[in-house]
N, C-alpha and C positions, 0 to 999 in steps of 0.2 A: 244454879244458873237461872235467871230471870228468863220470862215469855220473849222477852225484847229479843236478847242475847242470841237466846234459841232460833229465832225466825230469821235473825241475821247470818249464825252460823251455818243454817243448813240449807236456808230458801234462799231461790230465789227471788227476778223483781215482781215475777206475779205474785210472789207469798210475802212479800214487802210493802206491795200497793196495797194488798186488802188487809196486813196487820192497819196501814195508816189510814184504812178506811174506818178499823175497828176505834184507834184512838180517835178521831175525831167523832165516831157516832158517841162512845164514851165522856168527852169532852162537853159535848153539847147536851147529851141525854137523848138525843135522834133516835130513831127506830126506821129498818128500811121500807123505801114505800116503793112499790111498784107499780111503775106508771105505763095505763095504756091511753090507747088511741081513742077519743070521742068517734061520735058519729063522722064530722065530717073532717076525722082524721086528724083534730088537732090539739097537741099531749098541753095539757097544764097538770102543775106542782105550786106548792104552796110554799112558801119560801121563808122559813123563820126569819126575824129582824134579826140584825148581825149578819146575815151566811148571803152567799152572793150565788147565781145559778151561775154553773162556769159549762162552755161548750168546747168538749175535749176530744172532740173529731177531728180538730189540726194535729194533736198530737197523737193519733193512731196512725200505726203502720201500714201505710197504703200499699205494699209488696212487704214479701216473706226477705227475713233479711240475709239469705242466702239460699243458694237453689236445695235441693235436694226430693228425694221421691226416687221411684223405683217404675221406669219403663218398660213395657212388656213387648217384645218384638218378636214378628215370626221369620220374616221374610229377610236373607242376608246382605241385599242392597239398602234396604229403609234403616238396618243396622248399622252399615258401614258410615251412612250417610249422616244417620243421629250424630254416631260417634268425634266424622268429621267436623260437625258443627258445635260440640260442645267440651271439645277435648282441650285438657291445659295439660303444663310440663308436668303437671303432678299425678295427670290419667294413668292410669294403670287396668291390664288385660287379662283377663282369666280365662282358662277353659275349665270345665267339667265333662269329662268325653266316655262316653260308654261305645263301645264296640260291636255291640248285638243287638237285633233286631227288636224292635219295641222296648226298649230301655232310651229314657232322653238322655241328650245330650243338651248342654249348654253352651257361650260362654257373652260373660258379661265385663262392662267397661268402668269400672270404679273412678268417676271423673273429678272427684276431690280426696283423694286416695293422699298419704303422707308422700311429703316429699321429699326428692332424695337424701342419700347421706345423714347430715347433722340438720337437714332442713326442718322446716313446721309439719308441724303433724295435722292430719287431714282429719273431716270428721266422719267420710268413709259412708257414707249416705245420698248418695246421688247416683243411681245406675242406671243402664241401659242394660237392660238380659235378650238375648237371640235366645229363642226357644227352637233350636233344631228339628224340627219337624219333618214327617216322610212327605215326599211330594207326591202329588196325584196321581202320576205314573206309577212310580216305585211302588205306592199302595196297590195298585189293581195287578199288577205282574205277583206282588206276593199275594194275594189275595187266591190268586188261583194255581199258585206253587204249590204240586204234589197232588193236585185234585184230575182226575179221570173225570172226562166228558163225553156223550154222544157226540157223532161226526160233526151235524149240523151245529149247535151252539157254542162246539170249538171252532168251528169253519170263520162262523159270524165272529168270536173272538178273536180268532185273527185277521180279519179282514179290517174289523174296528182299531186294533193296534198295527198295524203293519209297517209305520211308519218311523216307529221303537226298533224297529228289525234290521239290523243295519247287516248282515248275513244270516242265512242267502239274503238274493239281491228282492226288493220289491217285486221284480217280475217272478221271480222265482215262488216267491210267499204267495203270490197273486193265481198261481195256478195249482197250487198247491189248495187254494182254498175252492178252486173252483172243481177240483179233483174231488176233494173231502165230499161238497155238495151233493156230484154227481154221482155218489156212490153209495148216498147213504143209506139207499132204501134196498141196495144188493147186497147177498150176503156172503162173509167174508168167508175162506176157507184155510188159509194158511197166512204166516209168514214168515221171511227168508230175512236173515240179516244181510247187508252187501257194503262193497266202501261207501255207493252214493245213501246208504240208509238203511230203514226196515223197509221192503217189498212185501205189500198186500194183495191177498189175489182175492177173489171174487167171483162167483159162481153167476148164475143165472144167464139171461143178456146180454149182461153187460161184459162178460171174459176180461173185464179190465184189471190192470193192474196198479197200484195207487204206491210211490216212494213216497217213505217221508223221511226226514233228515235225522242224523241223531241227536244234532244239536244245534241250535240258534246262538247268536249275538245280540245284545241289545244294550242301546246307548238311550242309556235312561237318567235324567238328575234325584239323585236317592233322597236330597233335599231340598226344601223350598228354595227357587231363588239360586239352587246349587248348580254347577258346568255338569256336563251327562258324565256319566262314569258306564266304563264297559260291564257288562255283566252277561256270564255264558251260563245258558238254559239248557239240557238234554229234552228232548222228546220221551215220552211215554206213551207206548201203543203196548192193548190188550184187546184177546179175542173174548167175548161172551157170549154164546152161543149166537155164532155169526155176527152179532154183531160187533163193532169198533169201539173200544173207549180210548180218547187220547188226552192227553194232557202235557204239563210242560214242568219243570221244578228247577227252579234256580239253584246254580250251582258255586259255591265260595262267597254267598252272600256275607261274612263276617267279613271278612280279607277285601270286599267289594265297601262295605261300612268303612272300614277302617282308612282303606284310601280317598272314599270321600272326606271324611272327615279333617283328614290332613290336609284338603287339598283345600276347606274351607280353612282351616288355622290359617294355612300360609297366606291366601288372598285375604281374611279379614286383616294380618298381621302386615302385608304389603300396604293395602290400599288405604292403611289408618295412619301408618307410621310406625303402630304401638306394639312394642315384641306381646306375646301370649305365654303366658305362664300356664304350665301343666300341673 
């Protein structure tokens, strides 16, 4: 099989233009010349007799001749929204779903994806991906999941979350932290389990008694962008020689993922049109 043949058979029109670039340098005896810019920017060529200089910027492609590219997205409104704006009957929706904690989750919008039935076949290179991400809240509540703190800088951590606390009630957290505060420099001597909590007592001065609960609520969005999802925390209290360490650790955080997660399928899959494939 001939050079021709070859470049026809297997190239395309880029490897088609520069075979006919080859036969005519061939043709003429030409060698290529590379032209730059003078001083004051202005290109001359020298122009064999016979050959004509032709200016072939009318016939380039002024846009790419179909969309395609791969969007990176965090956030599941700017997602929906992409989608609404760029979706045809032949878009089609994926997930990619992990269930546990620090593993991603995706899902993305294949908007020239084949069409149905007996339809045309798409080229499958044009996407929008939601990168599921933990949101700011979700991060700092696990951050300090299962960790023991002095009275004070759990006090101050509750006081800066309190708002996440959806039980007990704000006023309840709010004396609770002011409890912690005021106690922390007495030292502890016992505690009593009860139904309102663990009962701390306290020697010195202060003869006070400090409850704390055994467990918290908190309506937190586990995802950027995501509706709050419930999540139940226990309390953790330990004596140290007198002193207090307390902390907090989330409880059914897999089972708390899992239902956020569905609960993003179903509104990205509501508010697109587009079913979601698992």
């Amino acid at each position: 099989m001939s050079e021709k043949e070859q470049i026809i058979n297997a190239s395309g029109s880029k490897e088609l233009a520069a075979y006919a670039v080859k036969l005519g340098q061939e043709s003429r005896q030409l060698d290529r010349a590379v032209l730059r810019p003078s001083i004051n920017e202005t290109q001359l060529a020298l122009i064999p007799q016979g050959l004509e200089l032709k200016d072939l910027t009318a016939y380039e492609r002024q846009v790419p001749a179909r969309k395609s590219g791969q969007i990176q997205l965090s956030t599941i409104p700017s997602f929906i929204s992409l989608v609404n704006e760029q979706k045809t009957a032949a878009s089609r929706m994926f997930a990619k779903i992990s269930e546990r904690v620090g593993e991603p989750s995706t899902i993305s919008c294949t908007f020239n994806f084949h069409e149905a039935g007996a339809g045309a076949a798409g080229w499958q290179d044009y996407q929008a991906v939601l990168q599921l991400t933990p949101s700011v809240k979700f991060g700092t509540w696990t951050t300090v999941s299962g960790e023991l703190h002095e009275q004070e800088p759990f006090a101050e951590f509750l006081k800066d979350n309190r708002l996440d606390i959806i039980d007990p009630s704000g006023a309840d957290i709010l004396k609770l932290v002011m409890d912690l505060e005021m106690t922390s420099e007495a030292r502890a001597v016992g505690k009593t389990p009860t139904n309102a909590g663990m009962v701390l007592s306290f020697e010195d001065k202060t003869k006070a008694n400090l409850t704390i609960p055994d467990k918290i609520r908190l309506a937190i969005p586990l995802f950027k962008g995501a509706e709050r999802t419930l999540v139940e925390a226990e309390f953790r209290v330990r004596l140290a020689g007198g002193k207090i360490l307390c902390g907090v650790r989330l409880l059914g955080v897999d089972q708390a993922i899992k239902d956020a997660l569905d609960a993003v399928v179903a509104k990205v899959s509501t508010d697109t049109g587009i079913e979601v494939f698992q």
